[in-house]
C-alpha positions as MATLAB code, in Angstrom:
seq = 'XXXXXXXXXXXXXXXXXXXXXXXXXXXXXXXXXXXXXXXXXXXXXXXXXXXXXXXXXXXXXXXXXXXXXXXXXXXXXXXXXXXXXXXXXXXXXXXXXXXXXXXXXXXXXXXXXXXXXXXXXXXXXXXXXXXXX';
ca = [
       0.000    0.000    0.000;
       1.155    3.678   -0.628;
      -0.251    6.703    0.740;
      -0.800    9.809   -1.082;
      -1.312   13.382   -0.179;
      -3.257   15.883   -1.344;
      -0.880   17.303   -3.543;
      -1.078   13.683   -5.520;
      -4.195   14.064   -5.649;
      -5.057   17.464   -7.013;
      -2.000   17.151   -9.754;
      -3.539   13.652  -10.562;
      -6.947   15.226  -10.871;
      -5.496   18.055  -12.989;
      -3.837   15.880  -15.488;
      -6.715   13.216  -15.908;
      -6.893   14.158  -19.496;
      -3.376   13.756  -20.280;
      -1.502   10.437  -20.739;
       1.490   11.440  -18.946;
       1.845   12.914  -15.916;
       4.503   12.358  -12.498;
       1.449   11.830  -10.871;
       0.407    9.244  -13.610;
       3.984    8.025  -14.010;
       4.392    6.661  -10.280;
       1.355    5.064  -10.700;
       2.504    3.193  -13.675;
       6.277    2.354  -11.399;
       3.767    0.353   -9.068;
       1.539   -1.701  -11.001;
      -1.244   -3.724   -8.731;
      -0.649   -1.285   -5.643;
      -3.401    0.147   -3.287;
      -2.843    3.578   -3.363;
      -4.735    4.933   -0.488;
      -5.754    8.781    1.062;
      -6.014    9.269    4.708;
      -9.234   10.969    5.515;
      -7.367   14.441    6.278;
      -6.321   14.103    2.179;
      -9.527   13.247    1.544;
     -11.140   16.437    3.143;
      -8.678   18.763    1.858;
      -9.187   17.232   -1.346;
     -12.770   17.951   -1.245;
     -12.438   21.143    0.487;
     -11.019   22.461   -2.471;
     -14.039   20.926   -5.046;
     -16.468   22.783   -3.100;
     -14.524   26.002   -2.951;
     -15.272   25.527   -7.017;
     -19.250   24.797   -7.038;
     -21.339   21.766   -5.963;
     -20.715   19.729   -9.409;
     -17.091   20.457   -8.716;
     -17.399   18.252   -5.039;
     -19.339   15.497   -6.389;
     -16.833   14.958   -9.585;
     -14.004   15.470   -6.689;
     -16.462   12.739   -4.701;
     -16.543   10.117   -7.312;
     -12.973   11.287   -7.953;
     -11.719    9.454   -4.586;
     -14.419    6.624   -4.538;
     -11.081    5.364   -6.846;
      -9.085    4.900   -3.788;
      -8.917    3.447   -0.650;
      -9.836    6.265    1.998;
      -7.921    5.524    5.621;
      -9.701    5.980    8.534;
      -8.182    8.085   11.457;
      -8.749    6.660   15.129;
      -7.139    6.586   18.109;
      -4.061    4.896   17.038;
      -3.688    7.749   14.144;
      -4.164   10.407   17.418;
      -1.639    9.550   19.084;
       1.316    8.613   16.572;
      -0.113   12.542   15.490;
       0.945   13.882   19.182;
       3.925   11.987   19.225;
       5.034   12.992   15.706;
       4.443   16.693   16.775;
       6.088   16.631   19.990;
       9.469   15.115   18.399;
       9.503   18.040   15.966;
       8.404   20.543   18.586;
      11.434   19.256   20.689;
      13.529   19.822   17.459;
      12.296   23.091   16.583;
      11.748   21.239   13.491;
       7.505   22.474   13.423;
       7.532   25.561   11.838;
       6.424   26.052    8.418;
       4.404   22.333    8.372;
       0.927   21.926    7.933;
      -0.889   20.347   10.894;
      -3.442   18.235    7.654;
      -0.043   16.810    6.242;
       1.033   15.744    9.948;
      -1.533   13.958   10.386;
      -1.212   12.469    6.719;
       2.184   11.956    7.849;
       0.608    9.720   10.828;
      -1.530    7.785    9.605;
       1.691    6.417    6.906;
       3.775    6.030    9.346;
       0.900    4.037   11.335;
       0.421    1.527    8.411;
       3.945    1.445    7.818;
       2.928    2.869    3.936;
       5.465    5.035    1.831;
       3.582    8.103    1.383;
       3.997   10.005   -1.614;
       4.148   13.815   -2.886;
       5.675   16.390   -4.675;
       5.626   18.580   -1.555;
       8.508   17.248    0.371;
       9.146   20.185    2.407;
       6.636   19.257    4.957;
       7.568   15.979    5.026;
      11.098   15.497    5.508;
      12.824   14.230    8.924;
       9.538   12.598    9.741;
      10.766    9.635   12.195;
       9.455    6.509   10.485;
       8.086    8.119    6.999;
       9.091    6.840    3.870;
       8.761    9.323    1.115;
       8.241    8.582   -2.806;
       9.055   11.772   -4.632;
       7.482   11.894   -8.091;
];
């Protein structure tokens, strides 16, 4: 299983009428894979659809009925707290988004490479495996 983020996800969406793509292209590297978005991707992802129009959230909607959408629970929580404090304690916070952290968690929970384009808030991530495309 890989994760994605959001950022997969919107250049994916953006280039569904090309035949080519990074997004399209890592795909391709991992034939037969379960590519799944954690439920924070998920709501970004559709966050953004609805910013557009109603039509633009339901294509977004049947958009990510595609994939596998991970649940966040308890487990997810606290790998999230953890994950913070560590980069708290490293003055290593700044600049992140709190939506990819908790992407970041829930990969690191399921022990899935997650992967993006947007490294940046990403990197030095204690148990995160990233797949740049």
């Amino acid at each position: 299983m890989i994760c994605v983020d959001t950022t997969f996800l919107i250049d994916l969406w953006r280039d569904k009428d090309q035949e080519a793509s990074p997004a399209r292209g890592l795909i391709a590297n991992y034939p037969g894979e379960d590519f799944a978005v954690p439920a924070h991707a998920a709501g970004e992802f559709l966050e953004g659809g609805a910013a557009v129009s109603e039509r633009r959230q339901e294509e977004s909607l049947q958009f990510l009925r595609l994939f596998r959408i991970g649940d966040m629970g308890i487990e997810t929580a606290l790998l999230y707290a953890r994950l913070v404090t560590q980069l708290r304690r490293r003055s290593a916070l700044a600049g992140r988004s709190k939506p990819d952290l908790w992407i970041a968690a829930w990969a690191v929970q399921h022990a899935a490479p997650l992967a993006t384009r947007n490294t940046r808030h990403f990197d030095g991530i204690d148990g995160l495996e990233l797949i740049r495309y």
